[in-house]
C-alpha beads as a LAMMPS data file, in Angstrom:
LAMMPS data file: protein, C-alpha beads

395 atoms
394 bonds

1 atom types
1 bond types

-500.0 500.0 xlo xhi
-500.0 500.0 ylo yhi
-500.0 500.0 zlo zhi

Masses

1 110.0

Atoms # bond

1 1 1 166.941 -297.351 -193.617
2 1 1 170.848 -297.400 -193.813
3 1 1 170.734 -300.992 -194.126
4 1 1 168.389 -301.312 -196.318
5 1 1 170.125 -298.891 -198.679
6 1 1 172.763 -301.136 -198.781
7 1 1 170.916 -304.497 -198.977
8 1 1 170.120 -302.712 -202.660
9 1 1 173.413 -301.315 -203.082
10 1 1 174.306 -305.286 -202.899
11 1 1 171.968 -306.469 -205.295
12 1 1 172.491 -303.745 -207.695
13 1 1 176.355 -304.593 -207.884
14 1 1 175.181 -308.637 -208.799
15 1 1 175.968 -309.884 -212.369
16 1 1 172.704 -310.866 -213.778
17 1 1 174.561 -311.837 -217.095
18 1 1 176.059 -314.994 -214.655
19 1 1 172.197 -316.158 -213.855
20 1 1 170.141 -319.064 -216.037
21 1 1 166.727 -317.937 -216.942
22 1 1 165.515 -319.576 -213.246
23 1 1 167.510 -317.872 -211.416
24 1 1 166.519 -314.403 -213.247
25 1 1 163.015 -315.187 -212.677
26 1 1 162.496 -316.259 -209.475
27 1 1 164.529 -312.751 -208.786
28 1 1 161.913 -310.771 -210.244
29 1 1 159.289 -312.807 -208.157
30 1 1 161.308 -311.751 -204.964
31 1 1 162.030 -308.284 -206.135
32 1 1 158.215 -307.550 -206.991
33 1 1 157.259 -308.681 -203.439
34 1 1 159.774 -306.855 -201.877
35 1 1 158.691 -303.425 -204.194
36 1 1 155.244 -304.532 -202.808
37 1 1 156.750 -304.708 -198.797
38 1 1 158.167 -301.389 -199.725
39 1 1 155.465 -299.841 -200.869
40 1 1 153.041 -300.774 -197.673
41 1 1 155.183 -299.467 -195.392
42 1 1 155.338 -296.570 -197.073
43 1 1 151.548 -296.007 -197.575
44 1 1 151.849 -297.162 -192.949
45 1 1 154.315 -294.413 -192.717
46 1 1 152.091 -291.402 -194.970
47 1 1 149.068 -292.693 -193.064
48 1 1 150.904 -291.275 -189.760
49 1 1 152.287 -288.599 -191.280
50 1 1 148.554 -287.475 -192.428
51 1 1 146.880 -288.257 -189.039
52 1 1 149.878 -286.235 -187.301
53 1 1 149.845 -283.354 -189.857
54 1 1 153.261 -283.601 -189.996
55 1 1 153.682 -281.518 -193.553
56 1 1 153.194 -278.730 -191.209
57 1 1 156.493 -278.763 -190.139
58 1 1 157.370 -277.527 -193.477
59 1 1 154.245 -275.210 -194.303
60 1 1 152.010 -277.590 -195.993
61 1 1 148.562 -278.115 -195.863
62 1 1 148.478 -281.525 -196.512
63 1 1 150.893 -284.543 -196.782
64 1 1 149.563 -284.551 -200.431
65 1 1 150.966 -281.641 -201.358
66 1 1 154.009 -282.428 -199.407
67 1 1 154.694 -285.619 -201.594
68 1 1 154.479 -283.654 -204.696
69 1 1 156.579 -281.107 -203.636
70 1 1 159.556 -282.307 -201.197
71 1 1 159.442 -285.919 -202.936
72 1 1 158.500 -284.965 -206.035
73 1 1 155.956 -287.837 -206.943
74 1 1 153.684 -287.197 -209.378
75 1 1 149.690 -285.866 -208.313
76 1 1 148.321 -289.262 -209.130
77 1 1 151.029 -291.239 -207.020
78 1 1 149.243 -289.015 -204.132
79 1 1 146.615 -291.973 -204.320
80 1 1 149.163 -293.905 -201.273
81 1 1 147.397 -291.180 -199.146
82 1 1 143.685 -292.862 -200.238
83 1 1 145.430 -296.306 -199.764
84 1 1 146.426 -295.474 -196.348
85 1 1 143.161 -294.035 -195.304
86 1 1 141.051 -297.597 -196.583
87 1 1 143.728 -299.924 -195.009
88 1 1 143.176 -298.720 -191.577
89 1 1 139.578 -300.573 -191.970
90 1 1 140.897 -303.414 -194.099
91 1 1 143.632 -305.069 -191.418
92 1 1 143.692 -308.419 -194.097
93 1 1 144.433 -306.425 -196.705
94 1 1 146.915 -304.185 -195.246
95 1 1 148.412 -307.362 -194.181
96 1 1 148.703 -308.846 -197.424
97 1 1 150.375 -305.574 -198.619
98 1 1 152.702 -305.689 -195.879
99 1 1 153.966 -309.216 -196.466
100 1 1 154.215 -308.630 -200.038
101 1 1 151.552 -310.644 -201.323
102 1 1 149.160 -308.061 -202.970
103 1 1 150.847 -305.247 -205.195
104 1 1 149.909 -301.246 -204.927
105 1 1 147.260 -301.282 -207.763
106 1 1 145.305 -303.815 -206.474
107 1 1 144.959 -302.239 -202.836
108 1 1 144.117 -298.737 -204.783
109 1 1 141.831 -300.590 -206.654
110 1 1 140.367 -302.228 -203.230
111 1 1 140.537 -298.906 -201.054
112 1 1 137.332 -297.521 -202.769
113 1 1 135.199 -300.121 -200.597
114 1 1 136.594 -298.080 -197.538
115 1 1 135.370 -294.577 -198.064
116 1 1 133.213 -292.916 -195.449
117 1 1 129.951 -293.627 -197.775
118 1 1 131.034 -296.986 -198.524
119 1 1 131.514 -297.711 -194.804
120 1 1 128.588 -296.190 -193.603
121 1 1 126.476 -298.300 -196.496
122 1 1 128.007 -301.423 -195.187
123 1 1 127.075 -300.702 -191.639
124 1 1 123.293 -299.866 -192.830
125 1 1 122.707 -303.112 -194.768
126 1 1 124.524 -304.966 -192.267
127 1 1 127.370 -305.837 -194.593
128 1 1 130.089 -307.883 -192.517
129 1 1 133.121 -305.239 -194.005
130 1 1 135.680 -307.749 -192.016
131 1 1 134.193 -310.578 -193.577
132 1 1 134.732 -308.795 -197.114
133 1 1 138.323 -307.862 -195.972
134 1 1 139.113 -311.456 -195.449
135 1 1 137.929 -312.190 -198.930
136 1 1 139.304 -309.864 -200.917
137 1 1 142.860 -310.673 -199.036
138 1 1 142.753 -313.829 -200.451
139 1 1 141.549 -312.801 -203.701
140 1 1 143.940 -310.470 -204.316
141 1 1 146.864 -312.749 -203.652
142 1 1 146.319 -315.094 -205.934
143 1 1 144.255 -313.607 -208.996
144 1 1 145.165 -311.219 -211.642
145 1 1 144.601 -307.505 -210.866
146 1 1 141.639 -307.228 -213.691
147 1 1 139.529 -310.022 -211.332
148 1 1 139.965 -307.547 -208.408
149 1 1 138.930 -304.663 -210.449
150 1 1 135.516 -306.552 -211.407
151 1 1 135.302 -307.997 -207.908
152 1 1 135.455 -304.429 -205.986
153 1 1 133.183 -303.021 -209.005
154 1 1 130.459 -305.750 -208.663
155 1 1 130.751 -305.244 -204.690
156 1 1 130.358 -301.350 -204.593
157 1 1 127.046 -301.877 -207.089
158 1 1 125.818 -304.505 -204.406
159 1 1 125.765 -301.705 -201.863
160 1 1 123.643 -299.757 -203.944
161 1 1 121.336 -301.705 -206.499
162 1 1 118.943 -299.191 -207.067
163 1 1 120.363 -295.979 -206.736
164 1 1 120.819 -293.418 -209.390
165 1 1 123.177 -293.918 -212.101
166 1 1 126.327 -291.596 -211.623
167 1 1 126.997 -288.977 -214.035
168 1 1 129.756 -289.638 -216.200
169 1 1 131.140 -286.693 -216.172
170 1 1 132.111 -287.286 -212.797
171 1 1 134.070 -290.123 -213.044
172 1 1 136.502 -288.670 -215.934
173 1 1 139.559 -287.230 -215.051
174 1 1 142.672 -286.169 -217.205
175 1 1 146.131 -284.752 -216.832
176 1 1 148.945 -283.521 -218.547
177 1 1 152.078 -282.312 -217.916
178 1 1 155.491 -281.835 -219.964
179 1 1 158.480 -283.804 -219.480
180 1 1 162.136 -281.200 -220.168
181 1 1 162.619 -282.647 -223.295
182 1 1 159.138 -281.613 -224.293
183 1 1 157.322 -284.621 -224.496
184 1 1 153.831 -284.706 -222.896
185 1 1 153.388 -287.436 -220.099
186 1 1 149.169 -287.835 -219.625
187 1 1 146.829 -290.107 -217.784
188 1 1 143.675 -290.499 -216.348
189 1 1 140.543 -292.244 -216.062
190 1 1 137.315 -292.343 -218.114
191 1 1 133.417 -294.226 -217.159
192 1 1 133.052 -297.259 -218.731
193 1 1 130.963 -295.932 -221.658
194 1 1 133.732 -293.411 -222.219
195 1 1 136.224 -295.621 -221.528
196 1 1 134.377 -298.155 -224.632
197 1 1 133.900 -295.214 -227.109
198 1 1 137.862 -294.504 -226.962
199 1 1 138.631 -298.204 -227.389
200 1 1 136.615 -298.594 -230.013
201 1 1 137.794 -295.514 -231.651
202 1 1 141.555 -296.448 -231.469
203 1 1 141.673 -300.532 -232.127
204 1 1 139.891 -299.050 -235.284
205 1 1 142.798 -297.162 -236.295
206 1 1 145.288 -299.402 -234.823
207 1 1 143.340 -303.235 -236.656
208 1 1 143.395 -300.529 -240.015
209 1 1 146.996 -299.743 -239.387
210 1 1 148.858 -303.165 -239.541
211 1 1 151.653 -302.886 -241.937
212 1 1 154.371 -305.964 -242.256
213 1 1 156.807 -306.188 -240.809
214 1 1 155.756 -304.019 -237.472
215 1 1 157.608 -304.278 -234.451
216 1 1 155.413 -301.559 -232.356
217 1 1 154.276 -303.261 -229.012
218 1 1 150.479 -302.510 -228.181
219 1 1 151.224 -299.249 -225.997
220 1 1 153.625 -297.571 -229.028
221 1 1 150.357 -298.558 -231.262
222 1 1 147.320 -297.130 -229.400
223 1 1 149.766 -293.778 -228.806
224 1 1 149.567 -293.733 -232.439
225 1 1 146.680 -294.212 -233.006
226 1 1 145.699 -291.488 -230.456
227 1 1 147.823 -289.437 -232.603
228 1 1 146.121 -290.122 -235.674
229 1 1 142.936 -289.452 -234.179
230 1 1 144.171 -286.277 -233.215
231 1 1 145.604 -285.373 -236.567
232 1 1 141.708 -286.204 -238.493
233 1 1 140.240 -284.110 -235.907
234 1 1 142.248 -281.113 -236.768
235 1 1 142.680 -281.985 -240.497
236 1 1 138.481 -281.821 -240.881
237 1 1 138.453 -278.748 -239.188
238 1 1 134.975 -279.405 -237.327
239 1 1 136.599 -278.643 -233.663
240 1 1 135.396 -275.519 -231.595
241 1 1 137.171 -272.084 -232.863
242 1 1 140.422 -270.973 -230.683
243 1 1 141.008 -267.767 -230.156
244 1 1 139.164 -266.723 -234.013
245 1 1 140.907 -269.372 -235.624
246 1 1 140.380 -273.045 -236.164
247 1 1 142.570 -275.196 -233.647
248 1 1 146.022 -276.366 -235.582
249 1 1 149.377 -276.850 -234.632
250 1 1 151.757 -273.009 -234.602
251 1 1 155.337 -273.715 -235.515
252 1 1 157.712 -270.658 -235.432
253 1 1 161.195 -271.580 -237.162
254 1 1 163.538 -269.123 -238.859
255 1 1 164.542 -268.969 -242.465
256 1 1 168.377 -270.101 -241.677
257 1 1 166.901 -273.620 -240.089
258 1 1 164.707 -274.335 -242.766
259 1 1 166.814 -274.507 -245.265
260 1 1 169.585 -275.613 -243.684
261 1 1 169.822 -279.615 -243.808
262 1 1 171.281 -279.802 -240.423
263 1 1 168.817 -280.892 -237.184
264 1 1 169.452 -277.465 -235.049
265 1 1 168.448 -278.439 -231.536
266 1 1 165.422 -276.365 -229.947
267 1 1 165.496 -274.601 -233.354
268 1 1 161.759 -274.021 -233.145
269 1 1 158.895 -273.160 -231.216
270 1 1 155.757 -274.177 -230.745
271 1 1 152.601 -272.469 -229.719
272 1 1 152.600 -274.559 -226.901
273 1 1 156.033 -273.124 -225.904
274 1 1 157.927 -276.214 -226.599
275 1 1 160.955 -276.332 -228.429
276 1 1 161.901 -278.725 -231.575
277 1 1 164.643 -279.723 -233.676
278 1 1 164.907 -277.914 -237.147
279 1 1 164.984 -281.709 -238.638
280 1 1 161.332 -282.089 -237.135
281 1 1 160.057 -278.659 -237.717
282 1 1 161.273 -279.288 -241.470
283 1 1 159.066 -282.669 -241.159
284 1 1 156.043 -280.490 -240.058
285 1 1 156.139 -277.861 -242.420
286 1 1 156.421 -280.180 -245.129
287 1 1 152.897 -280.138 -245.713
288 1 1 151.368 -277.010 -244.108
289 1 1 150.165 -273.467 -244.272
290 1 1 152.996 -271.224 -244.159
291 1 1 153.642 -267.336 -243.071
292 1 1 156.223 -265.234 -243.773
293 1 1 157.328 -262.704 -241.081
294 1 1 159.958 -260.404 -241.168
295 1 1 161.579 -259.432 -238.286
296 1 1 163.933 -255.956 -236.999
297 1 1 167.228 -255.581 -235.347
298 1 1 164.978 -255.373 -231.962
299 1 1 162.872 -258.597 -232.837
300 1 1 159.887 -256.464 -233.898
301 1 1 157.749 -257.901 -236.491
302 1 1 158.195 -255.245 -239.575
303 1 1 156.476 -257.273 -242.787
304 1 1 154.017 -259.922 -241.989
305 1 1 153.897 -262.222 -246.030
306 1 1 150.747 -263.546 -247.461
307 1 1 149.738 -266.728 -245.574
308 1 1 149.599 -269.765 -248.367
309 1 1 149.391 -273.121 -248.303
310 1 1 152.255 -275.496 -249.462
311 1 1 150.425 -278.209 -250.971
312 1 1 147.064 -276.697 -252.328
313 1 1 143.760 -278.961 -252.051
314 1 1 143.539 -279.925 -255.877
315 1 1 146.954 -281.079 -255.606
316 1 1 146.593 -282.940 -252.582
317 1 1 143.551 -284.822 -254.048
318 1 1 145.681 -285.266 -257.672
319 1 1 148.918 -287.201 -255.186
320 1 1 146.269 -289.528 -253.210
321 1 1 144.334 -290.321 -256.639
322 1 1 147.922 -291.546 -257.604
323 1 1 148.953 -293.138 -254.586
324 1 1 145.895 -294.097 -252.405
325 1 1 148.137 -295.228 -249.519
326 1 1 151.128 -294.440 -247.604
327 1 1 154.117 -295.073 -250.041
328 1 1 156.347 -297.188 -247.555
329 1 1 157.187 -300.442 -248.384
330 1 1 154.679 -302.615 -246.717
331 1 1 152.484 -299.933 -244.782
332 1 1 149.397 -299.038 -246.710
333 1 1 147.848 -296.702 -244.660
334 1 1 144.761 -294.664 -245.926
335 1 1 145.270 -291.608 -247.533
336 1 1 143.676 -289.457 -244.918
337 1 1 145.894 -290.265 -242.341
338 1 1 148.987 -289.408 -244.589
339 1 1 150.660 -286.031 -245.159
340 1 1 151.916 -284.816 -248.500
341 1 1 156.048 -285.114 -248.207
342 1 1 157.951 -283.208 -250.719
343 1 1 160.368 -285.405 -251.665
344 1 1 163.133 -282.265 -252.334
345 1 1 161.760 -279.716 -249.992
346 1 1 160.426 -276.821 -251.081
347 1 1 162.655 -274.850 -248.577
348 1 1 165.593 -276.151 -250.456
349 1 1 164.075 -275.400 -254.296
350 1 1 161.598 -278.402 -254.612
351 1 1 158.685 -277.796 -256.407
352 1 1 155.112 -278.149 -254.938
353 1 1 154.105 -280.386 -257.648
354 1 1 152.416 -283.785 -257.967
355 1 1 156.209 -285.650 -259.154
356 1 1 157.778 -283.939 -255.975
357 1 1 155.082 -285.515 -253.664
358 1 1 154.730 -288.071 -251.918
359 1 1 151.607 -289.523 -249.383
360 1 1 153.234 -291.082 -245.965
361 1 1 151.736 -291.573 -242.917
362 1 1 152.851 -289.495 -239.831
363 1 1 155.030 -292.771 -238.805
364 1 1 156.742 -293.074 -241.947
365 1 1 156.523 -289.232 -242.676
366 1 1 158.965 -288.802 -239.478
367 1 1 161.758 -291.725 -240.867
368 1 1 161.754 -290.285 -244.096
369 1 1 163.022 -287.108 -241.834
370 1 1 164.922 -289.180 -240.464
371 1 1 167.259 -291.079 -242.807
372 1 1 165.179 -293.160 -245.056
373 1 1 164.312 -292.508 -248.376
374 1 1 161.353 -292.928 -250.942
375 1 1 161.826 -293.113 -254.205
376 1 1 159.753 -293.482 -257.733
377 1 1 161.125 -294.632 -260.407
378 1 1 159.682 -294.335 -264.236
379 1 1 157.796 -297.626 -263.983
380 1 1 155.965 -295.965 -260.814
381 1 1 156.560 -298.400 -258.379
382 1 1 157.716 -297.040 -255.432
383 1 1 160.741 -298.081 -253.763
384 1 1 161.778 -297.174 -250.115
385 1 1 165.641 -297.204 -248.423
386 1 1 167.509 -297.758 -245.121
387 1 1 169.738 -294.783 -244.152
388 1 1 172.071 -297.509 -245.287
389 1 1 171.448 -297.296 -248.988
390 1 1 169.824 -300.914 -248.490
391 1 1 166.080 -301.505 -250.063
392 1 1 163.573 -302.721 -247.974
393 1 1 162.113 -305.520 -250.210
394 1 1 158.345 -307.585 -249.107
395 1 1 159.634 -311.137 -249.058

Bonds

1 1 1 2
2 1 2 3
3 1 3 4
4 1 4 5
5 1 5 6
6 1 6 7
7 1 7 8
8 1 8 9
9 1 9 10
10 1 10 11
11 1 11 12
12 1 12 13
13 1 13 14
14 1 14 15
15 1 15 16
16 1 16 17
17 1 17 18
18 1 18 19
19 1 19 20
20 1 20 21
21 1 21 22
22 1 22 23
23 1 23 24
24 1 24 25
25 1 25 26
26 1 26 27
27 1 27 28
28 1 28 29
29 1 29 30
30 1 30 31
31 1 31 32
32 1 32 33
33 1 33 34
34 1 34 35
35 1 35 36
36 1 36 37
37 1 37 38
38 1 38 39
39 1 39 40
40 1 40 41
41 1 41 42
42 1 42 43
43 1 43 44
44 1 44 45
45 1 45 46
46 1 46 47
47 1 47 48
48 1 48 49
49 1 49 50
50 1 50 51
51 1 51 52
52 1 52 53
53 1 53 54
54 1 54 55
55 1 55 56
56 1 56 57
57 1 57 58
58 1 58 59
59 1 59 60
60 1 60 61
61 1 61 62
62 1 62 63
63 1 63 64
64 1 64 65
65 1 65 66
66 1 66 67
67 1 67 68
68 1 68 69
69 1 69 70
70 1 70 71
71 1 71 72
72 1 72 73
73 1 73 74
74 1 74 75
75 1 75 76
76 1 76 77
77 1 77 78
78 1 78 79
79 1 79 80
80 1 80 81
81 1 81 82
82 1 82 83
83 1 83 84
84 1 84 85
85 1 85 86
86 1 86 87
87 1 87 88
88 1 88 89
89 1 89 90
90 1 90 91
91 1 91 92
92 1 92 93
93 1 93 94
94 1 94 95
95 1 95 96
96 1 96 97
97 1 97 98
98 1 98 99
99 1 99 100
100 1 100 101
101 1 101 102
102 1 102 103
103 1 103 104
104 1 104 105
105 1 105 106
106 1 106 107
107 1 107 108
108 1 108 109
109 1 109 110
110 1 110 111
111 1 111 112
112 1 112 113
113 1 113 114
114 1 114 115
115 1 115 116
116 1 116 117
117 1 117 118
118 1 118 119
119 1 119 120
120 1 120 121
121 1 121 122
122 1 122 123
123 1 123 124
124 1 124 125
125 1 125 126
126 1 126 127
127 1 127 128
128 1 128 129
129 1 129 130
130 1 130 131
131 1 131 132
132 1 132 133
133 1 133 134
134 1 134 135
135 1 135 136
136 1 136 137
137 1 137 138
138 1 138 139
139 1 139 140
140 1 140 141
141 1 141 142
142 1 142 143
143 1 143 144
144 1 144 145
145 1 145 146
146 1 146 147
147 1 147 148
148 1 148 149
149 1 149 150
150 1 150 151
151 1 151 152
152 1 152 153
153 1 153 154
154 1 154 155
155 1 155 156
156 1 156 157
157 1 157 158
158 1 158 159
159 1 159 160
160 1 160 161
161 1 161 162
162 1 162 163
163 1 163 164
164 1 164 165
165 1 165 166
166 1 166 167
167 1 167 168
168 1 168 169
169 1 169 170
170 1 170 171
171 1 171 172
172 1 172 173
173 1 173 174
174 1 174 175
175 1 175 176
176 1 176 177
177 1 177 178
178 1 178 179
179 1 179 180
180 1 180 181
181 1 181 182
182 1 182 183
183 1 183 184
184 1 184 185
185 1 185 186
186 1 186 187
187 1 187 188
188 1 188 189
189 1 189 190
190 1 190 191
191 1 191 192
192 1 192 193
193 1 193 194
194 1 194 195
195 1 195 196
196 1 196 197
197 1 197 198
198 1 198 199
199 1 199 200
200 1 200 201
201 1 201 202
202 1 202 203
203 1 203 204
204 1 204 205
205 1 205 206
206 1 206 207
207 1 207 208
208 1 208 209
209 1 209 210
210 1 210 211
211 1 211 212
212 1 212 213
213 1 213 214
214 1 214 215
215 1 215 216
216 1 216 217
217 1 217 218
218 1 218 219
219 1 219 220
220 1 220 221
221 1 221 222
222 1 222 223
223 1 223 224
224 1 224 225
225 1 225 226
226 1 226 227
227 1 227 228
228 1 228 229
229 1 229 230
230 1 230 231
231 1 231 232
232 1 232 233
233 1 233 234
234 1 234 235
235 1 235 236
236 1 236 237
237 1 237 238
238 1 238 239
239 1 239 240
240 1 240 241
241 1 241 242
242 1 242 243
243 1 243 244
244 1 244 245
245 1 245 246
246 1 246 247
247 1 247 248
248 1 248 249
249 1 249 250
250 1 250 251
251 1 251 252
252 1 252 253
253 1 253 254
254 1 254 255
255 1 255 256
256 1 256 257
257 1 257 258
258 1 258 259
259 1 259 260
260 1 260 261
261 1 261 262
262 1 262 263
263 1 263 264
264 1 264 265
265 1 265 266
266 1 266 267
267 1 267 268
268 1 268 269
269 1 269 270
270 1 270 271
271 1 271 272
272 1 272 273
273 1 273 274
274 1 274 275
275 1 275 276
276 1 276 277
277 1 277 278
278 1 278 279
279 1 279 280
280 1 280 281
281 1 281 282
282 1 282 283
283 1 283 284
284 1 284 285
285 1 285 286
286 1 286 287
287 1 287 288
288 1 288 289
289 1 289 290
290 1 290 291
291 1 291 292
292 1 292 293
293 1 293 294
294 1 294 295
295 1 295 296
296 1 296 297
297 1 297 298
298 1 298 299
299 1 299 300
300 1 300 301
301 1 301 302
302 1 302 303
303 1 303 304
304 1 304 305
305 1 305 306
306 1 306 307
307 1 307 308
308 1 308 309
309 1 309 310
310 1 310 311
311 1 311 312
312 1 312 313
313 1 313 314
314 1 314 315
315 1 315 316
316 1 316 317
317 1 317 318
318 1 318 319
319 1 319 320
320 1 320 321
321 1 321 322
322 1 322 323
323 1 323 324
324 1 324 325
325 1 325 326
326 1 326 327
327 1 327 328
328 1 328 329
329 1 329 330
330 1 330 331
331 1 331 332
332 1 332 333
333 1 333 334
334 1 334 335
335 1 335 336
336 1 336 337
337 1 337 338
338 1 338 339
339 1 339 340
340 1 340 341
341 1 341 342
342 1 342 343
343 1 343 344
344 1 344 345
345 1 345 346
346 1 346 347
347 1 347 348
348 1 348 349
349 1 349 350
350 1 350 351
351 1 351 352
352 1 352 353
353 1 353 354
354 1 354 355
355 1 355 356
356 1 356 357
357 1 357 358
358 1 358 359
359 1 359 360
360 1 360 361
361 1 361 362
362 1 362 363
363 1 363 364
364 1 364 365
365 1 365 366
366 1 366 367
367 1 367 368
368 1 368 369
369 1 369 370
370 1 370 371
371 1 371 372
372 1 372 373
373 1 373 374
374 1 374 375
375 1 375 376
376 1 376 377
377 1 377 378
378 1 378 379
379 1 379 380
380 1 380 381
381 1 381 382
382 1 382 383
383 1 383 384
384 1 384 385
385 1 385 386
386 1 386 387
387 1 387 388
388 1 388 389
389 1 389 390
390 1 390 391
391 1 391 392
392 1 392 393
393 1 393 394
394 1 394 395
């Protein structure tokens, strides 16, 4: 292990800046088999450590558990203890892994054909399962990992053509967890009727949502779209009650951040328990349903204001009969996924009125927050800034 420590201690000190574009790639090639080398032996040395139950040397249950805990990988990298399991029926495969030829998804992907019920179907029909190693070895070496997906698929509906469809349900799964600077990291898996419903859903949003000019990659433009679903889910208010009230977001943010210009770090809470910045709190309460609460010496609640909304419903409909669309240069995106900004805030004096207001999307809501400015002019046309000062023109 030492040496191999500093075998990457070596390559991390090279100067990739000195390498032509060959040279950088064929690097990566090596570097991905190598990861891949890596990876096998440690799926070969988790196997052991499962069949040995060696997390009870430090009062685990399982070596799942002990991955999560003492090497802090995440619950679904505990899927190298599934890997390990299938490879010890699938020598071609595990040999493929081992040499660096076939990468960690694929042999997840491939280590569903070796379950106990998968095995034991083989073995009843006769299936040749070292035969069907051999292949998918091969196939998996040279093919992209979405042919192995269809190829394992078709193969584990071969074993049972006539058996009962599975429930759904049963093949969704979801987590969630916060990262410390509040984000939320999720993931999953869905059937593939679920998995078509939230496809179709988002490329709607995301084929709608095409403004010029946008350098989002695809993943940055599904997770807003996912976002915007979100947002016209709560916005219609049709989801289940919570608690007595309809679900929303709960921002808690005190009267010194709100008006004051600056972005205050972790200046507000979230019912959730996350912390914000005042600068995005400010963003979120620019169009929202605000109470005031006034609190004691001791932090006890002693007045509790009339709840009201900041932008009321006929004025909201008055700003998108105006507008339409989002207001940033070259976006256009329907009014109900936009928010009504105040273009002075109505923390700092501006008036809740249809010349204060603007309609932005959530994207263009937050850079508006965030240094860039709209602005409209007496011949209505409106204009939108860089923090710079600088217009940003269609050409």
């Amino acid at each position: 292990m030492g040496e191999l420590s500093s075998a990457l201690d070596s390559l991390a000190a090279d100067d990739l800046h000195a390498m032509v574009a060959p040279e950088v790639l064929d690097r990566v090639a090596e570097l991905v088999r190598v990861v891949n080398r890596a990876t096998a032996e440690l799926t070969r040395t988790v196997r052991h450590a499962e069949s040995t139950q060696a997390a009870e040397h430090d009062g685990l249950k399982s070596v799942r558990s002990w991955l999560v805990g003492h090497a802090l990988l995440s619950a679904v990298d505990g899927r190298v203890v599934r890997a390990g399991r299938a490879l010890e029926h699938l020598p071609a495969v595990a040999g493929g892994f081992a040499d660096g030829a076939i990468t960690a998804a694929k042999v997840d992907q491939i280590s569903q054909i070796a379950t106990p019920d998968k095995i034991s179907a083989a073995e009843q029909q006769g299936v040749d399962l070292a035969a069907i190693d051999a292949d998918l070895a091969r196939l998996a070496s040279v093919h992209l990992h979405e042919q192995v997906v269809t190829t394992v698929r078709r193969y584990r509906d071969a074993l049972d053509p006539d058996g009962p469809e599975p429930d759904p349900t049963e093949q969704r799964r979801m987590w969630m967890s916060r990262h410390g600077d509040g984000a939320l990291g999720f993931g999953g898996q869905l059937d593939a009727i679920g998995g078509e419903k939230l496809q179709a859903a988002l490329e709607s949003i995301v084929q709608a949502d095409r403004p010029k000019g946008d350098a989002r990659s695809r993943s940055q433009q599904l997770a807003d779209a996912l976002v915007q679903l979100v947002d016209n889910q709560l916005a219609a208010g049709t989801l289940p009650t919570l608690r007595t009230v309809k679900p929303h977001v709960v921002l808690t943010l005190g009267v010194d951040d709100l008006v004051d210009p600056a972005d205050g770090p972790h200046a507000a809470t979230t019912g959730f328990a996350q912390t914000l910045s005042a600068a995005r709190a400010r963003w979120l309460a620019c169009d929202a349903v605000v109470t005031r609460i006034v609190l004691g010496p001791d932090g006890q609640p002693l007045d509790l204001g009339r709840t009201h909304r900041v932008v009321p419903p006929h004025l909201r409909r008055a700003v998108e009969y105006r507008d339409r669309t989002c207001v940033f240069t070259g976006c256009g995106a329907p009014s109900h996924w936009c928010d009504v900004h105040h273009l002075v805030h109505w923390a700092l004096g501006g008036e809740t009125s249809r010349a204060n207001s603007a309609l932005l999307c959530e994207r263009h809501h937050t850079k508006v927050h965030h240094g860039f400015r709209v602005e409209r002019p007496p011949d209505g046309r409106w204009r939108t800034y860089r923090p710079d000062g600088t217009e940003i023109r269609i050409t």
